[in-house]
MMTF fields as JSON, N, C-alpha, C and O atoms, coordinates in Angstrom:
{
  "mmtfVersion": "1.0.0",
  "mmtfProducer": "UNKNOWN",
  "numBonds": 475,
  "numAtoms": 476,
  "numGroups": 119,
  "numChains": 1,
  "numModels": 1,
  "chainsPerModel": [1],
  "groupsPerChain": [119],
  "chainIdList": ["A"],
  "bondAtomList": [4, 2, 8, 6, 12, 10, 16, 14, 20, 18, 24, 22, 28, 26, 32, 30, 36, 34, 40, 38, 44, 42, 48, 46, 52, 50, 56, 54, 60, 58, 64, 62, 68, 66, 72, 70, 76, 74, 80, 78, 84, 82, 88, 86, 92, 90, 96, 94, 100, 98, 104, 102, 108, 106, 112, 110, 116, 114, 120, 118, 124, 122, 128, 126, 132, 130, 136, 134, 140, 138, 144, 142, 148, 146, 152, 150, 156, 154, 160, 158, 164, 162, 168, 166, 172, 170, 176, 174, 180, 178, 184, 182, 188, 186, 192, 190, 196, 194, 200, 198, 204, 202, 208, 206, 212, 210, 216, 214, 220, 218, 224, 222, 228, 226, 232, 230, 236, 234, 240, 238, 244, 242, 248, 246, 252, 250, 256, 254, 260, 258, 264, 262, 268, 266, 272, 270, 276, 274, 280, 278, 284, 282, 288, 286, 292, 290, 296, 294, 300, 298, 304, 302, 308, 306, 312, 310, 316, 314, 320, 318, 324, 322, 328, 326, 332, 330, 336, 334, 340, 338, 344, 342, 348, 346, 352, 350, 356, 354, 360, 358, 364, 362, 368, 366, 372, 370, 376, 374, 380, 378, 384, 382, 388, 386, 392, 390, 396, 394, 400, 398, 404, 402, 408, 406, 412, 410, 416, 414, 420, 418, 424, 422, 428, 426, 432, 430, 436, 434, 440, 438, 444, 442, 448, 446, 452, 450, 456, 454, 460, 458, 464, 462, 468, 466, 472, 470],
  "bondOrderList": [1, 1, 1, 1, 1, 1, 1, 1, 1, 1, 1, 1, 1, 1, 1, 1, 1, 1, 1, 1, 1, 1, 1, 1, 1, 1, 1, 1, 1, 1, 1, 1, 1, 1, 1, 1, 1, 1, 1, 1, 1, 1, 1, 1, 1, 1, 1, 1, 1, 1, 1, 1, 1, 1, 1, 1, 1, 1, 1, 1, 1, 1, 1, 1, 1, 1, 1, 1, 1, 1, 1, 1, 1, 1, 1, 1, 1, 1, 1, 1, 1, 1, 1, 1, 1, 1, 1, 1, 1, 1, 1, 1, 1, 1, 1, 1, 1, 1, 1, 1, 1, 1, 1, 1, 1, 1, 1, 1, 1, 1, 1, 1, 1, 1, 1, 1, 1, 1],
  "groupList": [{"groupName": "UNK", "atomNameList": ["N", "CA", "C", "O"], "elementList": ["N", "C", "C", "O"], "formalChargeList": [0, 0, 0, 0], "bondAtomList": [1, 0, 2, 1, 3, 2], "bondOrderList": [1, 1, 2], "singleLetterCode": "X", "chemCompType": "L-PEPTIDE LINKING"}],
  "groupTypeList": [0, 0, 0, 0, 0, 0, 0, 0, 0, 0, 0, 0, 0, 0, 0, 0, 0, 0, 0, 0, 0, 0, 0, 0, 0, 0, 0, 0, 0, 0, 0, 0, 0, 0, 0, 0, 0, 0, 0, 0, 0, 0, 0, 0, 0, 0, 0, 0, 0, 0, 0, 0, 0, 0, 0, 0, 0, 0, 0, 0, 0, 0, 0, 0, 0, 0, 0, 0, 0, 0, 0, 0, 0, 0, 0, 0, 0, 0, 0, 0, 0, 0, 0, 0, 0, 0, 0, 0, 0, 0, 0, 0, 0, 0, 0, 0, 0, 0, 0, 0, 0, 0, 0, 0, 0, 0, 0, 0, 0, 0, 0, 0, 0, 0, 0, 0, 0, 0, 0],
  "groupIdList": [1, 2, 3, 4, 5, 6, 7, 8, 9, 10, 11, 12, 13, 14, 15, 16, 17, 18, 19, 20, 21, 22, 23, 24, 25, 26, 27, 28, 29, 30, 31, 32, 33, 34, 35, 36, 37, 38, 39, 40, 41, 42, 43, 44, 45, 46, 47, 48, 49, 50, 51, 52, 53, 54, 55, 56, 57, 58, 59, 60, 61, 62, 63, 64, 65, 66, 67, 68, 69, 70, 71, 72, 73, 74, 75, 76, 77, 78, 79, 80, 81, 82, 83, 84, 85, 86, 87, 88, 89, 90, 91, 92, 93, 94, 95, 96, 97, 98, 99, 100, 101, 102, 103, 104, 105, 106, 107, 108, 109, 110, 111, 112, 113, 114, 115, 116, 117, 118, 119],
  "secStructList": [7, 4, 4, 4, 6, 2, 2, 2, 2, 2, 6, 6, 6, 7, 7, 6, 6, 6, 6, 6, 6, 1, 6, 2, 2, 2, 2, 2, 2, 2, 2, 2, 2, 2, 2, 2, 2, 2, 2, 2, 2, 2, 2, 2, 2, 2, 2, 2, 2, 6, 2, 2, 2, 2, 2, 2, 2, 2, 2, 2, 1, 7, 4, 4, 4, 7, 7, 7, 2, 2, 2, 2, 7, 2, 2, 2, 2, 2, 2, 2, 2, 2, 2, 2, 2, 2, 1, 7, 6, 6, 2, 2, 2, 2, 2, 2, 2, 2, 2, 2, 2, 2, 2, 2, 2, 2, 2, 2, 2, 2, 2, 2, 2, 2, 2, 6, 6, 6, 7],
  "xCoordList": [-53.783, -54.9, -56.205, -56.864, -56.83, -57.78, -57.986, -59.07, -56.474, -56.563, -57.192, -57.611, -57.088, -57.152, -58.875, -59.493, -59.277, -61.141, -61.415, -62.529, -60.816, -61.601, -62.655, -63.679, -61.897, -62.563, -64.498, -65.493, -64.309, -65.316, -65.998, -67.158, -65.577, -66.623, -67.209, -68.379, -66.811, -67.183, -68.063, -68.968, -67.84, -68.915, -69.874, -70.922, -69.637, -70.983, -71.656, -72.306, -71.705, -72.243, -71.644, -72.072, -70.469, -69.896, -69.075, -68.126, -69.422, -68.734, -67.151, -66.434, -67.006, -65.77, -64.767, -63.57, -65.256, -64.778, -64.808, -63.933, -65.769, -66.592, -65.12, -64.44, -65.133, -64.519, -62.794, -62.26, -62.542, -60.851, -60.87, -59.898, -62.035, -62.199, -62.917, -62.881, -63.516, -63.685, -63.468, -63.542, -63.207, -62.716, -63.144, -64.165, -61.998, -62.305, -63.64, -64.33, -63.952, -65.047, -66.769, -67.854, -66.256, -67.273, -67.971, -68.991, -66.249, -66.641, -67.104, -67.53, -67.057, -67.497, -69.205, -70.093, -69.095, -70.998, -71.562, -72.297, -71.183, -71.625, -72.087, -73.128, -71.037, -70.859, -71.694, -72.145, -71.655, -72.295, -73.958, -74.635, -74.557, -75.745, -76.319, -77.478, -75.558, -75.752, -75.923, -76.715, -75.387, -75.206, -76.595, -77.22, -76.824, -77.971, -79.552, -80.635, -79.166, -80.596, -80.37, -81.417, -79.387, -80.139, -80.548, -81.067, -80.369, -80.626, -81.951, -82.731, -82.478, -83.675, -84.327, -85.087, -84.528, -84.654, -84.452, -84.87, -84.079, -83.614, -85.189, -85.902, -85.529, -86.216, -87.708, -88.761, -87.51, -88.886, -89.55, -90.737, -88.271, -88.473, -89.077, -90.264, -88.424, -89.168, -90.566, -91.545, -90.4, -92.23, -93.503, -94.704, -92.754, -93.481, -93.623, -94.737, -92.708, -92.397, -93.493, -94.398, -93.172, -94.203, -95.467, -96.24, -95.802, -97.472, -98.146, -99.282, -97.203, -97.514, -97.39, -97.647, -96.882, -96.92, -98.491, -99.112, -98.982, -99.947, -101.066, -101.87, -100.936, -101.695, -102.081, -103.226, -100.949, -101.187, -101.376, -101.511, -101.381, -102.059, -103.605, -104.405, -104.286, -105.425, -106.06, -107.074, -105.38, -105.589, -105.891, -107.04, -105.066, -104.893, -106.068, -106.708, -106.063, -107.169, -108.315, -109.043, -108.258, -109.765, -109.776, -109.428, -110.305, -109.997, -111.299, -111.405, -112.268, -113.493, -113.214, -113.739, -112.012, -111.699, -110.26, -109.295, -110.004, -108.725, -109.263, -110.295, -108.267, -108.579, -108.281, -107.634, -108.679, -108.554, -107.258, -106.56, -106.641, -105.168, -104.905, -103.914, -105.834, -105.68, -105.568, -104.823, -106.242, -106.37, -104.859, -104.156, -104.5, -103.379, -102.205, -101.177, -101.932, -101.345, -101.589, -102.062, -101.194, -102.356, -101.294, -101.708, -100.994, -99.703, -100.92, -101.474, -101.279, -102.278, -102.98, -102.694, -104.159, -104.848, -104.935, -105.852, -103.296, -103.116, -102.917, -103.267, -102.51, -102.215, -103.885, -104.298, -104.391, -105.946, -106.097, -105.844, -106.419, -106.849, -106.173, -106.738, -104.832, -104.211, -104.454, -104.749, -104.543, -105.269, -106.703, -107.035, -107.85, -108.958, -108.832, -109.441, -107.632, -107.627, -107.073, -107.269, -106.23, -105.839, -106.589, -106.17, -107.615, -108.454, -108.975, -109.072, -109.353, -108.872, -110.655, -111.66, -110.518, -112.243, -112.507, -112.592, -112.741, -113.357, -113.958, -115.073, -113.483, -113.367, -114.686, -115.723, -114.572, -115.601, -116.634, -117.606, -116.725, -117.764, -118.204, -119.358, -117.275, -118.111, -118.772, -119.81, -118.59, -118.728, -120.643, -121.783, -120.335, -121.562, -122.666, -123.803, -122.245, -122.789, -123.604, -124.826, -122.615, -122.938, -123.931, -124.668, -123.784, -124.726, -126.119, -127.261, -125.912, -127.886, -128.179, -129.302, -126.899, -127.654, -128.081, -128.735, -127.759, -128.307, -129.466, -130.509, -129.187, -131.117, -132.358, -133.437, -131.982, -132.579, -133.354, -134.542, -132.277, -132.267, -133.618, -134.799, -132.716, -133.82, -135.041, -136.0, -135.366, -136.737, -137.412, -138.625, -136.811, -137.754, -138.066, -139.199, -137.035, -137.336, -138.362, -138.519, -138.948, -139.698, -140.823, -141.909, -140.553, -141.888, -143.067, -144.197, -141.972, -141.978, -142.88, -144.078, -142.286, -142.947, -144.291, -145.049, -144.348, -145.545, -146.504, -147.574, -146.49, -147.522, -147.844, -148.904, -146.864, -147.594, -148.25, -148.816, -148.281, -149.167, -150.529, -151.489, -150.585, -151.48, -152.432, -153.607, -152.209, -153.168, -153.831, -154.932],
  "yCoordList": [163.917, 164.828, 164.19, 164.839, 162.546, 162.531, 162.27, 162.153, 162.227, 161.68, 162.972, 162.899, 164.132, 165.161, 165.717, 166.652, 164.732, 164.735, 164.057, 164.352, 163.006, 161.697, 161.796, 161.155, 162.955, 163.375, 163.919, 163.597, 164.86, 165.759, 164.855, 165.201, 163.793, 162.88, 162.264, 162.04, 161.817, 161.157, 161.725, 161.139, 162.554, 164.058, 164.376, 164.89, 164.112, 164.25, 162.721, 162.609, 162.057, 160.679, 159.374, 158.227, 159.851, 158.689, 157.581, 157.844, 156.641, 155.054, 155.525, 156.064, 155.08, 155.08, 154.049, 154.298, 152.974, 151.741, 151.868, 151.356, 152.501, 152.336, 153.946, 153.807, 155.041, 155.867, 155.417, 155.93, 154.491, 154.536, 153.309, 152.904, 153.071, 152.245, 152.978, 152.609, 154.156, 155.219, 156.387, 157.529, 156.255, 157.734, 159.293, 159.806, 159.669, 161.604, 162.062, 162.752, 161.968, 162.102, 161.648, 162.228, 160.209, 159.388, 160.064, 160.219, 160.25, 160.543, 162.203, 162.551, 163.237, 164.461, 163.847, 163.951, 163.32, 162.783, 162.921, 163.844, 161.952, 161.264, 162.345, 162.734, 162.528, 163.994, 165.379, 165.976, 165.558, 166.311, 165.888, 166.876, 164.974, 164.406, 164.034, 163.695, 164.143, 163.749, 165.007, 164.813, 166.378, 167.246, 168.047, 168.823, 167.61, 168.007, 167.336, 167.909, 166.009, 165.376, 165.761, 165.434, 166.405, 166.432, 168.721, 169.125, 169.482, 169.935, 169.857, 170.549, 169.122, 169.076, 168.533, 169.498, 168.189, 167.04, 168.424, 168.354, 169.016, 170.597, 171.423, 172.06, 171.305, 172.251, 171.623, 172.243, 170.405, 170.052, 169.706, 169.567, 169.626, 169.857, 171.095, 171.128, 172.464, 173.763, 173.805, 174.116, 173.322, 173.614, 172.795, 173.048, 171.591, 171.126, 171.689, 171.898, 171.942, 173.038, 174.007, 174.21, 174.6, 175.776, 175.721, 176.539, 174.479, 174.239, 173.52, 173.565, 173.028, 172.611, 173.527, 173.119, 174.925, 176.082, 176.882, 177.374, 176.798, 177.112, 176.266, 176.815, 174.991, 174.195, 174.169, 173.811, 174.685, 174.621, 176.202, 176.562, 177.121, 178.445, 178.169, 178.648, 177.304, 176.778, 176.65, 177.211, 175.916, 175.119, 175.677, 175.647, 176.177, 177.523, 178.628, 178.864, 179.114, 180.491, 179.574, 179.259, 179.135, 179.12, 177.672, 177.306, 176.885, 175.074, 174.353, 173.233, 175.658, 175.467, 175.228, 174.58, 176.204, 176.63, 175.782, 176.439, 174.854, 174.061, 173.169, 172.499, 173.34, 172.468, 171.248, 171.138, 170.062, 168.546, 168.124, 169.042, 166.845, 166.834, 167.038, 167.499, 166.658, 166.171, 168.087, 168.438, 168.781, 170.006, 170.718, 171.442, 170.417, 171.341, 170.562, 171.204, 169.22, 168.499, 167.767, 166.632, 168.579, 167.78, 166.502, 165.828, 166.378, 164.783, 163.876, 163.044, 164.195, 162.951, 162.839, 161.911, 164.048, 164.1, 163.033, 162.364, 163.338, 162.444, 161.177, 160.391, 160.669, 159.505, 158.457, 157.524, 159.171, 159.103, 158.615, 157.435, 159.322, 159.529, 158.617, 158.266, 158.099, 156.796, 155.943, 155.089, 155.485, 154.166, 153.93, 152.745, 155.067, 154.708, 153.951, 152.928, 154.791, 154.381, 153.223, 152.625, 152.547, 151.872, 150.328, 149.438, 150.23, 149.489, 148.594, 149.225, 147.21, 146.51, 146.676, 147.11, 146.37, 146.22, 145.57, 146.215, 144.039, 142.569, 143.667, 143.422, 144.277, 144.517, 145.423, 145.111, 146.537, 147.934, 146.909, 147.143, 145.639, 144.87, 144.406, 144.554, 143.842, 143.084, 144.174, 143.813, 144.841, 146.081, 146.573, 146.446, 146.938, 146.917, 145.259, 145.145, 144.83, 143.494, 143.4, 143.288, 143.472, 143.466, 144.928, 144.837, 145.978, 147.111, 146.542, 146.705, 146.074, 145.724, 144.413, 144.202, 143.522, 142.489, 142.998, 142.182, 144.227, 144.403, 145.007, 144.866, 145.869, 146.479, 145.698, 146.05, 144.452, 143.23, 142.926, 143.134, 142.323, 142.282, 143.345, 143.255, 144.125, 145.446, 145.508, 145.74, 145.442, 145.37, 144.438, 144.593, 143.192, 141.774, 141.896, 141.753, 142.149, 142.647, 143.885, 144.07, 144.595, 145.613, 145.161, 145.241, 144.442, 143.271, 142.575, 142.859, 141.362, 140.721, 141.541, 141.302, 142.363, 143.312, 144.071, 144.752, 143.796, 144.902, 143.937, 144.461, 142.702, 141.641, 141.289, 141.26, 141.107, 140.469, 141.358, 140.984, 142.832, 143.932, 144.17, 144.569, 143.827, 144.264, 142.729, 142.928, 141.499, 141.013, 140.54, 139.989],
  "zCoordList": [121.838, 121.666, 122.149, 122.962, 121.593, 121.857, 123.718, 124.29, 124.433, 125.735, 126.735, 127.89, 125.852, 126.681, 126.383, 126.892, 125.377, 125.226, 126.093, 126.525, 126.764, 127.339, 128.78, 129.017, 129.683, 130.628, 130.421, 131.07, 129.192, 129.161, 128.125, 127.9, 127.444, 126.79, 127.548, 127.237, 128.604, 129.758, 130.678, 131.272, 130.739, 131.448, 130.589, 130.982, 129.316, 128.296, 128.325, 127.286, 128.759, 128.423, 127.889, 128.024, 127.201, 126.582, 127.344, 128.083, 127.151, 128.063, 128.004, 127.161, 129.221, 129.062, 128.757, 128.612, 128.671, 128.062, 126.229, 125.532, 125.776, 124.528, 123.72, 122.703, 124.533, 124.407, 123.325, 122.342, 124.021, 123.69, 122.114, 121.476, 121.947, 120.953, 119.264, 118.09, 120.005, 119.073, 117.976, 118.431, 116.569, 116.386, 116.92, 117.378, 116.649, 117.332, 116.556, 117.306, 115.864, 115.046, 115.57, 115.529, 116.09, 116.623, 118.551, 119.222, 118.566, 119.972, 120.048, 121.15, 118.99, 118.621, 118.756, 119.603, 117.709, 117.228, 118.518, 118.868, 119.222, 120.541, 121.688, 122.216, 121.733, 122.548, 122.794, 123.771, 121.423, 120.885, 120.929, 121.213, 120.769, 120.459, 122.195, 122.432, 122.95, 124.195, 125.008, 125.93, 124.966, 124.843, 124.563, 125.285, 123.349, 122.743, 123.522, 123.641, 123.932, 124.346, 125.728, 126.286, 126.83, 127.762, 127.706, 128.747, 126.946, 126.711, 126.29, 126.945, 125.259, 125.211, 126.795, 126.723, 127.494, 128.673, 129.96, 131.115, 129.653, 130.84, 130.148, 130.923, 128.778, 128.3, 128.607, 128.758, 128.648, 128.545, 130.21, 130.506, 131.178, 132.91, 132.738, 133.062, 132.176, 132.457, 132.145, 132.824, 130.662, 130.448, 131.215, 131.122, 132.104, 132.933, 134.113, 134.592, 134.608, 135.798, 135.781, 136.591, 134.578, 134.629, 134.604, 135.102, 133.858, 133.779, 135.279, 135.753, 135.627, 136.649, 138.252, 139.384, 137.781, 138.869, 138.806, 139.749, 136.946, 136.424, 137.404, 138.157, 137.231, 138.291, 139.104, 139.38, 140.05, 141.676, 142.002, 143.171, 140.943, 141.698, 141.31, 142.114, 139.94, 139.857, 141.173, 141.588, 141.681, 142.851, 143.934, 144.373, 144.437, 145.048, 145.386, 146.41, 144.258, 143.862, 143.958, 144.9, 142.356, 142.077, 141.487, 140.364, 142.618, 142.052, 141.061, 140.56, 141.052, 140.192, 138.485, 137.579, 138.657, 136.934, 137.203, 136.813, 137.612, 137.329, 136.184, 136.15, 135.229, 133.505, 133.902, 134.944, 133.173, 133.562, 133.208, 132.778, 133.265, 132.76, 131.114, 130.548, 130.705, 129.187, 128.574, 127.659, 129.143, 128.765, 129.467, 128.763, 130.866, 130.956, 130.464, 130.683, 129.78, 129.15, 127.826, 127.759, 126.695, 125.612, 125.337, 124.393, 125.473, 125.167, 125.633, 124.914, 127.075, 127.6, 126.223, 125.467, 125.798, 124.997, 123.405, 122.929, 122.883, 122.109, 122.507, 121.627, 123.447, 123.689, 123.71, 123.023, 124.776, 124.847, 123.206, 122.965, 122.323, 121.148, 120.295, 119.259, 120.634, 119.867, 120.338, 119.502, 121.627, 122.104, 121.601, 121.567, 121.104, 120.862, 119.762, 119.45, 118.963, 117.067, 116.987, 115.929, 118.032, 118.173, 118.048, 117.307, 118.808, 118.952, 117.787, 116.735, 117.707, 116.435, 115.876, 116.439, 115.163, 114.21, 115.2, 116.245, 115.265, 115.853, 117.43, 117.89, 117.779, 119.112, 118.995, 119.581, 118.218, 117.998, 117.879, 118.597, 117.053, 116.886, 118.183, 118.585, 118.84, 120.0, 120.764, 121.318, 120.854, 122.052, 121.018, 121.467, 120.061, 119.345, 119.705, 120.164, 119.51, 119.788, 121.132, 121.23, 122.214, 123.106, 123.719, 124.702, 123.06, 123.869, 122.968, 123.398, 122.075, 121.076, 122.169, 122.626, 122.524, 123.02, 124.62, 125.27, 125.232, 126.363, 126.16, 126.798, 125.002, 124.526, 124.63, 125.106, 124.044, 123.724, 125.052, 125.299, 125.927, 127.295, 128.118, 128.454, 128.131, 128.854, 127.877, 128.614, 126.932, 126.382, 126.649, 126.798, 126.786, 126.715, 128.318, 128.779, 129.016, 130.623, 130.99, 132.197, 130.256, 130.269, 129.756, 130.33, 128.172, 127.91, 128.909, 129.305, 129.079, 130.438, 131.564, 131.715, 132.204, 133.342, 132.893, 133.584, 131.726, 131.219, 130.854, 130.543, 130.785, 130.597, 132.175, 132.8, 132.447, 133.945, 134.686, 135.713, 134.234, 135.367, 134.748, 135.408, 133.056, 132.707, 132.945, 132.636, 133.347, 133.389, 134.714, 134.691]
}
């Protein structure tokens, strides 16, 4: 029985080395779950497909009103948005640090320039 699964487990994803070492059960799971992910993976080509047909008539027509990526893809959006949160304390600090110490900079440089004209 299970010799006559072995083809179409194999056609679903499953090793074929890994196969004959498996219960019928295991190789159901497998099968089945493989089955399932490129199904998802067919569904998620379309909705790209499509947004990206959405795109190129943007493009096309009217390239004024073409939305940016993050907008015709919000995945970018989040990703964007986890790398910010991402970012460690020490770091938000230096970056603070450093824009007061260019203030500093550009004032004492504006100082500077404003003494030597007025005398």
């Amino acid at each position: 029985m299970i010799e006559d699964l072995y083809p179409v487990a194999v056609q679903y994803g499953v090793d074929a080395e890994r196969f004959w070492g498996m219960s019928f059960k295991e190789v159901m799971i497998q099968t089945l779950a493989n089955r399932k992910n490129r199904i998802d993976e067919m569904k998620f080509r379309a909705m790209m497909d499509h947004q990206q047909a959405n795109l190129i008539a943007f493009a096309f027509n009217d390239p004024n009103k073409m939305p940016k990526p993050e907008e015709a893809y919000p995945f970018l959006r989040d990703e964007k948005q986890k790398q910010a949160e991402q970012a460690p304390e020490w770091k938000k600090d230096q970056m603070q640090l450093m824009a007061q110490a260019a203030r500093v900079k550009a004032f004492n440089k504006l100082k500077k320039g404003g003494t030597e004209h007025g005398t």
